[in-house]
N, C-alpha and C positions, 0 to 999 in steps of 0.2 A: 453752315460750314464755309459756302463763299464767303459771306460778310467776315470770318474771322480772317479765313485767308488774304482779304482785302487789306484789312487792318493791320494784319501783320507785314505786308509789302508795302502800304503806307510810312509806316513806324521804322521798317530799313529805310524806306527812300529819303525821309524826313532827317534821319541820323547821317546817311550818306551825304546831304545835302548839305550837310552842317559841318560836316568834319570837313578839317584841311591836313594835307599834307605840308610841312615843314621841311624846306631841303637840309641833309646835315654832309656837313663836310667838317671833320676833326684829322689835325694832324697834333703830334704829340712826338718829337724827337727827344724828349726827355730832359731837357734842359734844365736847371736850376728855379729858373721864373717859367717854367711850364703851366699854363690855364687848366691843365686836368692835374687833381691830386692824385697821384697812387701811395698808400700806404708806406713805410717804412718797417723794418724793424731787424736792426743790426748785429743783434747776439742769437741764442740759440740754433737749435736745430731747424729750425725753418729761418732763412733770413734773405730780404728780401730792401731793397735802397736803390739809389741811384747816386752813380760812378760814370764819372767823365763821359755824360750826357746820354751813360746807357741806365736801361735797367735789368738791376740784378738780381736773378730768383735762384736763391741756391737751396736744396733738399737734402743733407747730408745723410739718413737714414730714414726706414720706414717702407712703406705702400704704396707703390706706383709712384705719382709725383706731385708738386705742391704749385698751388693755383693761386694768383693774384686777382682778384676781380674790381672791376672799375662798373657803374650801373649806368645806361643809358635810357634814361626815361622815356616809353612808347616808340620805340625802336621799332622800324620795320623790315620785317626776313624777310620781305618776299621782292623788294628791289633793293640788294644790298650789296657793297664788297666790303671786306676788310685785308688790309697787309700786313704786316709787321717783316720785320729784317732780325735773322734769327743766329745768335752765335753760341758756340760751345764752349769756351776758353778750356776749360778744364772738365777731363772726367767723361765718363757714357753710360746712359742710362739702356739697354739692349729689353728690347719689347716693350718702351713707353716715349723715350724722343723727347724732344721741347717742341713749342709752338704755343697754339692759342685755343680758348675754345670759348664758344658762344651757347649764345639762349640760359636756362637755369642752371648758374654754378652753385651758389649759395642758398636757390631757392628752392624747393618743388619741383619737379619734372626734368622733361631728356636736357640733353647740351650735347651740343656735338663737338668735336675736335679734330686737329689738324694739324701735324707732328710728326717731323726727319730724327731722322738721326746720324750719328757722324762714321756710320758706316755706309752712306749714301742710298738711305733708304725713307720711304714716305708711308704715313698711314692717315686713314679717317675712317672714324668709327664715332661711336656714339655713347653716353654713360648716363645707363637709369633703373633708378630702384636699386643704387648700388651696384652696379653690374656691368663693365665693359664690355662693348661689342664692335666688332670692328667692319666697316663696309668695305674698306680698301685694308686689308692685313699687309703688315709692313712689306714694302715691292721697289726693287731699285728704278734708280733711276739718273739718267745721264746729266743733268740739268741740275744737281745736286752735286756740290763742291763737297766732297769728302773732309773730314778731321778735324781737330780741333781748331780754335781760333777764325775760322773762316766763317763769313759772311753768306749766309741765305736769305732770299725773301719770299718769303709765303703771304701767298693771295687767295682767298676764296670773293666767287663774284656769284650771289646767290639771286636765281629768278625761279618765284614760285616754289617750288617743290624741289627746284633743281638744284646743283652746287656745281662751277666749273671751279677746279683746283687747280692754282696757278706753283709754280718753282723758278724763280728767278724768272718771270717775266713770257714762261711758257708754260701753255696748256698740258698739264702732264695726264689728268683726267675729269669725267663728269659722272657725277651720281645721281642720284634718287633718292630726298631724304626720305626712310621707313614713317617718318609720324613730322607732323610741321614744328617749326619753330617754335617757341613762346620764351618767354623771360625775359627781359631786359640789358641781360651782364655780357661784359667780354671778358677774357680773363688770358695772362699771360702766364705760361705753364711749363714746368720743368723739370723733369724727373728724378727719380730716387739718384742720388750719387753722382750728381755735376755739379758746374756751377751754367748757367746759361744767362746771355745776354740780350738786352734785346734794344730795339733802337725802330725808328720810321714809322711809327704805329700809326695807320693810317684809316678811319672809316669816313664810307661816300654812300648817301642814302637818301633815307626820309624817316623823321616823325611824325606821329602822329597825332593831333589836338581833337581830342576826342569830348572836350565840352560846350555842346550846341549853345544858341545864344540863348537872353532869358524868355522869350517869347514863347520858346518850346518847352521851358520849365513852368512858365505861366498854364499853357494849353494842358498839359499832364500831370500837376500838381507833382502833391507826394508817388504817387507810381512813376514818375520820369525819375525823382529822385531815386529810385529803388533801380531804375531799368538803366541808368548810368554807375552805380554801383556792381551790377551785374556784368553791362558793356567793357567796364574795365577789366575782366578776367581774360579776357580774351586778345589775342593780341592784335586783330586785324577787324574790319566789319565786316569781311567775308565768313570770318571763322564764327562770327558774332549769331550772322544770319543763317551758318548751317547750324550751329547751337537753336535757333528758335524753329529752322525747319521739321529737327528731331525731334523736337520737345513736341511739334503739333504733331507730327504723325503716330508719338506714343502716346499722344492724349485724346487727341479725338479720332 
């Protein structure tokens, strides 16, 4: 049992050793020649473009509210912010808001979110297995420009586990996420029956290059192949290492 244990502190350390961090900084004001694609699409019931260097997510009927997502390859939650600048022009959506939400939108698993409304009120909560939950249920707030047409900018600045939520440039509050991060996506989000703007899209963080060099693929053959496939599920090496911590204390 020590030698496996050895092996398996090894085998992190080796991985650890080998990955880098990636600083990222993306800003995206939406301009015309903008470097990030976001989707289009200018008829129907969901429609969603970019107008005079905002972008626009408009939801006319339906279920809560409709979500643009953009994918940021190994994306890391656990030193991260993001902002966005958030407008109404038209319309209120009452108990869903606009704003943004990260981790799995389009994928498997939670996402969290982060969403005013233009009765001057803020929420975060969380959506998984189909099922809304809310950490902060909508809570006014001073720091929140009431009404239509008006400008907000919402900031989360994520360490570890934690979330401080920003409102125009002040700490309104801090949480506890229930379950960690995972996914890759950010998505920009709008509710049933507005139109919402959005503009300043801002993320400051790190990637993560999660493929050791070939030396290590030589050392472990086919099995490093198989334990980098696995590696990848996971979105951190810490998350990686309590994954193989569990797996030894239910096997041996």
């Amino acid at each position: 049992m020590k030698k496996i244990t050895l092996l398996l502190a090894l085998l992190i350390w080796l991985l650890q050793a080998n990955a880098q961090l990636s600083p990222l900084s993306i800003y995206d004001n939406f301009a015309e020649d903008s470097k990030i694609k976001w989707p289009e699409a200018t008829t129907g019931n969901e429609q969603y473009y970019k107008e005079s260097g905002r972008y626009i997510v408009e939801y006319k009927q339906g279920e809560r509210g409709w979500s643009v997502s953009n994918n940021f390859p190994k994306i890391q939650w656990d030193d991260l912010s993001v902002e966005l600048t958030v407008n109404v022009p038209e319309g209120n959506s009452p108990g869903i808001g606009s704003g943004f939400l990260i981790g799995n939108i389009t994928t498997p698993g939670i996402s969290y979110r982060f969403v005013i409304q233009t009765d001057g009120t803020y929420g975060f909560g969380y959506f998984k297995d189909n099922t809304l939950k809310w950490i902060v249920p909508f809570t006014a707030s001073k720091n929140i420009v009431k009404g239509n047409n008006v400008d907000n900018k919402l900031k989360v600045k994520i360490t570890n586990n934690k979330v401080q939520l920003y409102i125009n440039y002040e700490l309104v509050n801090t949480v506890s996420l229930p379950e960690p991060l995972t996914g890759e996506q950010i998505a920009l989000y709008s509710g049933k029956g507005q139109r919402a703007a959005f503009d300043n899209f801002r993320v400051d963080g790190y990637s993560l290059i999660t493929d050791p060099p070939g030396k290590i693929e030589e050392m472990f053959g086919e099995g490093y192949k198989r334990l980098t496939v696995e590696i990848k599920k996971y979105n951190t090496l810490q998350s990686f290492a309590d994954f193989l911590n569990d797996e030894f204390k239910n096997n041996f």
